[in-house]
Residue frames as a rotation matrix with the C-alpha (Angstrom) as fourth column:
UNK 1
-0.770 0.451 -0.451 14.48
-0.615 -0.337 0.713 7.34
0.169 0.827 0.537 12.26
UNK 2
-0.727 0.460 0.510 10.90
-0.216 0.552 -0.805 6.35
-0.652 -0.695 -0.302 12.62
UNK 3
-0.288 0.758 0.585 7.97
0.886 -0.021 0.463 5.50
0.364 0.652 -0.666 10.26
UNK 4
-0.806 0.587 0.080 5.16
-0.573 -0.737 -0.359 8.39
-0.152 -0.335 0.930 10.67
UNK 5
-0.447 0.675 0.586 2.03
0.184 0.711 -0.679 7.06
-0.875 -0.196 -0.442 11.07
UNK 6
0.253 0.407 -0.878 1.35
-0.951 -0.060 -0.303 8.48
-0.176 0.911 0.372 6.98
UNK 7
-0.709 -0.652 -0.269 4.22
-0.705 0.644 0.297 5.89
-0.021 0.400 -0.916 6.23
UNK 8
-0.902 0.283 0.325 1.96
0.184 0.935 -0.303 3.11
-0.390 -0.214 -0.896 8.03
UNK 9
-0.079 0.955 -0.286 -0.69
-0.150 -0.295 -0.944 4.27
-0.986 -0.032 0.166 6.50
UNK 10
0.344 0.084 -0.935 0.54
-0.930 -0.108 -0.352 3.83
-0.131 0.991 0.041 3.17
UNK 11
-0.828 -0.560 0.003 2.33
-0.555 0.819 -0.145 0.65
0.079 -0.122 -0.989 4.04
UNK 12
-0.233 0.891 0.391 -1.47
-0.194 0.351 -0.916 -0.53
-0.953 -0.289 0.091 4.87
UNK 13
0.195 0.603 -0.774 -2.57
-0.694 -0.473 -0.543 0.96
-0.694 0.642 0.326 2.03
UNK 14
-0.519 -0.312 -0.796 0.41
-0.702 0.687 0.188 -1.60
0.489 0.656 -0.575 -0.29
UNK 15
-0.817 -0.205 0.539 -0.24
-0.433 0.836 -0.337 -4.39
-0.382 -0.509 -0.772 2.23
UNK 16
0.159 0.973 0.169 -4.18
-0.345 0.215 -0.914 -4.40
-0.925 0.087 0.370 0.63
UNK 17
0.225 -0.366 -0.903 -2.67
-0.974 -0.094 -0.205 -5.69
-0.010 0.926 -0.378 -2.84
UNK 18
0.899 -0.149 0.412 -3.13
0.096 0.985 0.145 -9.83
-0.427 -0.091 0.900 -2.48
UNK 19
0.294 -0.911 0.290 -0.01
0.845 0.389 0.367 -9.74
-0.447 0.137 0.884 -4.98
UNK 20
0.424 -0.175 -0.889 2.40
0.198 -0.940 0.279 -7.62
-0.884 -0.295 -0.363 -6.19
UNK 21
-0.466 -0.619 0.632 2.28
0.609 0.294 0.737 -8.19
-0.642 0.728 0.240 -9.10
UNK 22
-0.896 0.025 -0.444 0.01
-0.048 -0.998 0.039 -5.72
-0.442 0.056 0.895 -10.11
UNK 23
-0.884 0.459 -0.089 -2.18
0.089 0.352 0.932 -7.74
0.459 0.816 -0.352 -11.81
UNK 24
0.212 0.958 -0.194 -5.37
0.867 -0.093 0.489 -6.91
0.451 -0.272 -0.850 -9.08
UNK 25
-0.573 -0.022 0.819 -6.54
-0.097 -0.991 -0.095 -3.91
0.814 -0.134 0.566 -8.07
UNK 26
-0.582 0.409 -0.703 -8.38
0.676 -0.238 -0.697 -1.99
-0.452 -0.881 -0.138 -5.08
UNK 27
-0.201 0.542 0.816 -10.72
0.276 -0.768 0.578 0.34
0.940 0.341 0.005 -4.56
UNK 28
-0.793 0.046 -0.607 -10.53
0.594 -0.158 -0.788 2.62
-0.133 -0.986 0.098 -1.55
UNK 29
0.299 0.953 0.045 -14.33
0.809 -0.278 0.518 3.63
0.506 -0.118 -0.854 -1.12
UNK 30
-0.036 0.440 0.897 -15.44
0.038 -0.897 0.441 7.54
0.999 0.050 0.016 -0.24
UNK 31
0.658 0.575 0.487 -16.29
-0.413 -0.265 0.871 6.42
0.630 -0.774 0.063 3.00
UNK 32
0.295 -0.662 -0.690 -13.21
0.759 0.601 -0.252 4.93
0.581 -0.449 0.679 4.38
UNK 33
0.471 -0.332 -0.817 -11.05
0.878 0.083 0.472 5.79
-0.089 -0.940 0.330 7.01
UNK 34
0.978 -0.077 -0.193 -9.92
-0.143 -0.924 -0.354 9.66
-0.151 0.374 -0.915 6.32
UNK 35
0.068 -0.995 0.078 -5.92
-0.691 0.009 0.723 7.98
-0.719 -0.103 -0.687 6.85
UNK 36
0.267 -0.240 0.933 -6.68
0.714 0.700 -0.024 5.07
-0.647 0.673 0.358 4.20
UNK 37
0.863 0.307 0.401 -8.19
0.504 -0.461 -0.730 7.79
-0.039 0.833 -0.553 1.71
UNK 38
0.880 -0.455 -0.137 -5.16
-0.443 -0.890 0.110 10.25
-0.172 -0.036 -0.984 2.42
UNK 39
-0.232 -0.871 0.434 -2.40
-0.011 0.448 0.894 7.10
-0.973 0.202 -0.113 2.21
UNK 40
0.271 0.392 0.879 -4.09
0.689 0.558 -0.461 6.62
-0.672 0.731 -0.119 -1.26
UNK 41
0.970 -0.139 0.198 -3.72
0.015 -0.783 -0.622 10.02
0.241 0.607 -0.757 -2.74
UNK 42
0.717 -0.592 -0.368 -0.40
-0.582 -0.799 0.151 10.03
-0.383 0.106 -0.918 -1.66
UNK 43
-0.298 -0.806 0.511 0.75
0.065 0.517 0.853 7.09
-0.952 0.288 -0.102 -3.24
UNK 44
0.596 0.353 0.721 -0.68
0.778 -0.031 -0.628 7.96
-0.200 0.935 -0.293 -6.40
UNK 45
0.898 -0.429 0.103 0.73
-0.375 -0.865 -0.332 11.62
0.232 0.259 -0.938 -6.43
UNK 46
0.379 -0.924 0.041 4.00
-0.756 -0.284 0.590 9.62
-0.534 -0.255 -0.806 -5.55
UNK 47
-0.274 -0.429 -0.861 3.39
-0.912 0.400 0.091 7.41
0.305 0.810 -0.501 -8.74
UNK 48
-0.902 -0.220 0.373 3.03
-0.349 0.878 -0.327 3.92
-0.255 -0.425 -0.868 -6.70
UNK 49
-0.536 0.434 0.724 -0.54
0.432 0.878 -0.207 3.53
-0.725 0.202 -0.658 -7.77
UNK 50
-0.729 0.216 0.649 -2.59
0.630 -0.158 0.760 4.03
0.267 0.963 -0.021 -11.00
UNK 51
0.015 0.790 0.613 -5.72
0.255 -0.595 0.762 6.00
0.967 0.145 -0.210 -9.57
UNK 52
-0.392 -0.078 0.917 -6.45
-0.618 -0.716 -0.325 8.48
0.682 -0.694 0.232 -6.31
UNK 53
0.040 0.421 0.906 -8.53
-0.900 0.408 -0.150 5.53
-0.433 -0.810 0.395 -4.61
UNK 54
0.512 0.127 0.850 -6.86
-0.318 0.947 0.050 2.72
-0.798 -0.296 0.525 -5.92
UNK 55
0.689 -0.264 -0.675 -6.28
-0.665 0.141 -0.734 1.09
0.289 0.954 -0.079 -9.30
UNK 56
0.987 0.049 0.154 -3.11
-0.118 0.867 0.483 -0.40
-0.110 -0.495 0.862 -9.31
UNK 57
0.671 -0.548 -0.500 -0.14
-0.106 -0.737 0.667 -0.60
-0.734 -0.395 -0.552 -8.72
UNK 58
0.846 -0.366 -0.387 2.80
-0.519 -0.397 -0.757 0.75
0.123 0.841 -0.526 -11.00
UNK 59
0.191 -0.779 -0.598 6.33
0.048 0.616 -0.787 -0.91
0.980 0.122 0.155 -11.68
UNK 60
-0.768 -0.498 0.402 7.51
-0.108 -0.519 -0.848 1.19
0.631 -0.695 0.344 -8.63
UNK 61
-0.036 0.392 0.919 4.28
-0.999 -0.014 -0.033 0.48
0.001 -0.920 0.392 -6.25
UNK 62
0.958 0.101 -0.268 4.47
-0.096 0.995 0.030 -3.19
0.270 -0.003 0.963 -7.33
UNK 63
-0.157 -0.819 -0.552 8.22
0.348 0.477 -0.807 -3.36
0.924 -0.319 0.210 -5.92
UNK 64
-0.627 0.245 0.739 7.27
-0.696 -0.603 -0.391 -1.10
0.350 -0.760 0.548 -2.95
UNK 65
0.330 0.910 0.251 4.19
-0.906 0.232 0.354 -3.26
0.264 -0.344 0.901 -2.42
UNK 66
0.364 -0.858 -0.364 7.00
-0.021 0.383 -0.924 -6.42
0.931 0.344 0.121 -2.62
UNK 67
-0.441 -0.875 0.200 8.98
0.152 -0.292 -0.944 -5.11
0.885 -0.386 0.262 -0.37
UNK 68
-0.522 0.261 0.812 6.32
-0.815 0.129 -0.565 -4.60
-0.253 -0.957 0.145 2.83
UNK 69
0.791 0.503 -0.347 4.96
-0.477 0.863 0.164 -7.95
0.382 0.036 0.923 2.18
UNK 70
0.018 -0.920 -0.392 8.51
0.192 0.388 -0.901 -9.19
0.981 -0.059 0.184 2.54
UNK 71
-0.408 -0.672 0.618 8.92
-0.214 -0.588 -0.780 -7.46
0.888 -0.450 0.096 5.55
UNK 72
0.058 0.874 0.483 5.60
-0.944 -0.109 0.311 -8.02
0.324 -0.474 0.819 6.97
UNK 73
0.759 -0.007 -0.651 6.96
-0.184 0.957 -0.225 -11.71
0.625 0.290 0.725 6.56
UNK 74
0.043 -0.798 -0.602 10.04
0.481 0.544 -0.687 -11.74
0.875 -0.260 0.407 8.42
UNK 75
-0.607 -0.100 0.788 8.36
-0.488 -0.736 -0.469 -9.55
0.627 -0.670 0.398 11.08
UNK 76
0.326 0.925 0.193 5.90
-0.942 0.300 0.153 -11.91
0.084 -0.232 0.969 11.63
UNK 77
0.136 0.129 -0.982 7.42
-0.697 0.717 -0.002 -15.00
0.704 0.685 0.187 10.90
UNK 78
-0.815 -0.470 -0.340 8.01
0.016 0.567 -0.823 -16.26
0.579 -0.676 -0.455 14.68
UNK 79
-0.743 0.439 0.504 4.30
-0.502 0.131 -0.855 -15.77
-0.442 -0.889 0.123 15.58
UNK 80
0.272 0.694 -0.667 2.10
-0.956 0.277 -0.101 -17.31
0.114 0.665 0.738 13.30
């Protein structure tokens, strides 16, 4: 089993959330990357964040969002 490159695209998309706590938002801009704009809509239509290009995130994108920070942490944590 592999990510698809949506997956990492939406994994970007959490990683852009300073905290996960929900308490800031984003705003993915018109002109971004056609994969930013397309991770965006599909975490919204899958609930994780509050608006199509951003907002913020819900119970369920604030553990999601959590969870690849975490990861991003213990993937990283032997080069930094």
């Amino acid at each position: 089993m592999s990510y698809t490159p949506q997956n990492l695209a939406e994994l970007d998309v959490l990683m852009l959330f300073e905290s996960p706590s929900g308490l800031e938002g984003i705003k993915i801009h018109k002109n971004a990357d056609a994969a930013v704009i397309a991770a965006a809509k599909q975490l919204y239509e899958g609930g994780f964040i509050t608006q199509v290009d951003g907002g913020y995130l819900t119970p369920l994108g604030a553990q999601a969002a959590e969870h690849a920070h975490s990861l991003y942490l213990m993937l990283n944590s032997g080069s930094e």
